[in-house]
C-alpha angles and dihedrals in degrees: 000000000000120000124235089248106036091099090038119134086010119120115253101244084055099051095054088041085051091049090047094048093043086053097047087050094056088048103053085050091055098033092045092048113037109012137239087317100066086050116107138139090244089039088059102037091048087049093060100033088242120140109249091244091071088060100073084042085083110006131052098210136320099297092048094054077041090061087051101055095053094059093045092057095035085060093048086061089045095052090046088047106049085042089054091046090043095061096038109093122255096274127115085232104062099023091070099034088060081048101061101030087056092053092050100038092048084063107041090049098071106006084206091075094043082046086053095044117026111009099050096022088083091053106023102092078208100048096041097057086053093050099052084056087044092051088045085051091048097052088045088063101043087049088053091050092042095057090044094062094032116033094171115058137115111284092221102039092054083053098055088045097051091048088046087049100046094048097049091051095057083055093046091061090038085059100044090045102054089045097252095126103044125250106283108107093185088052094057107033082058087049096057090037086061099049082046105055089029094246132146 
């Protein structure tokens, strides 16, 4: 439990940011390791050593620190993946190659993240509302690159190729994640570049 002191000589704003952060932390912890089922107000509070009372100072209930979580970790991915494109080169090769391998890698890394964003996202109400604005976001993006490297093409068919694109990719981490790939991450990151680019 917190001390009386612990917050003193802080501002107020960041104590209540530092309380927020501490309780999505512990959520993601909980959350990434052992499921919905080890998520509770007391579970989280208890985790990061926070009164229960500071929890309803930035969260209406669980679903709503879920929802939270879920962002946290969906701009993490943004953030590597942009990082990893932006030092790639400017061609459609390796553009996309950074891309995927980002996406895989990020979750493979830490499986508590791949659990947040892909695994319980199908199931999760909550999750899975997030992930349906994260995917629109997704295919926003790949239309925006699209256009950039290739200025030309067909309007429709660039949107059936980002959402094909988009959705696939959200199977394709479900798949590495789960082991069902293997373990190579170059292996498999060539093998969907190939399908990609249409490319043997």
């Amino acid at each position: 439990m917190s001390t009386p002191t612990r917050w003193a000589g802080i501002p107020l704003d960041d104590r209540r940011a530092e309380r927020r952060g501490l309780l999505v932390d512990a959520a993601f912890e909980l959350f990434g390791s052992g499921g919905e089922t080890a998520l509770s107000v007391r579970s989280v509070c208890r985790e990061c050593g926070l009164n229960t009372r500071y929890f309803y100072e930035s969260f209406d209930g669980i679903d709503d620190l879920l929802g939270a979580v879920y962002d946290k970790v969906s701009i993490e991915l943004a953030t590597v993946v942009d990082a990893a494109i932006a030092v790639a080169g400017d061609s459609v090769r390796d553009r996309t190659r950074a891309g995927i391998a980002a996406v895989l890698g990020f979750g493979s890394a830490d499986p508590r993240r791949g659990r947040v964003l892909f695994t319980e996202a199908r199931a999760n109400p909550v999750l899975a509302e997030r992930r349906a604005v994260t995917q629109d976001l997704l295919l926003d993006a790949v239309l925006a690159e699209g256009g950039r490297l290739h200025p030309n093409s067909d309007p429709v068919a660039a949107r059936v190729g980002a959402a094909m694109y988009t959705g696939a990719m959200a199977e394709l981490a479900q798949q590495w994640l789960s082991g069902a790939l293997g373990t190579d991450l170059d292996v498999v990151v060539d093998a969907a570049l190939a399908l990609v680019l249409r490319r043997e």
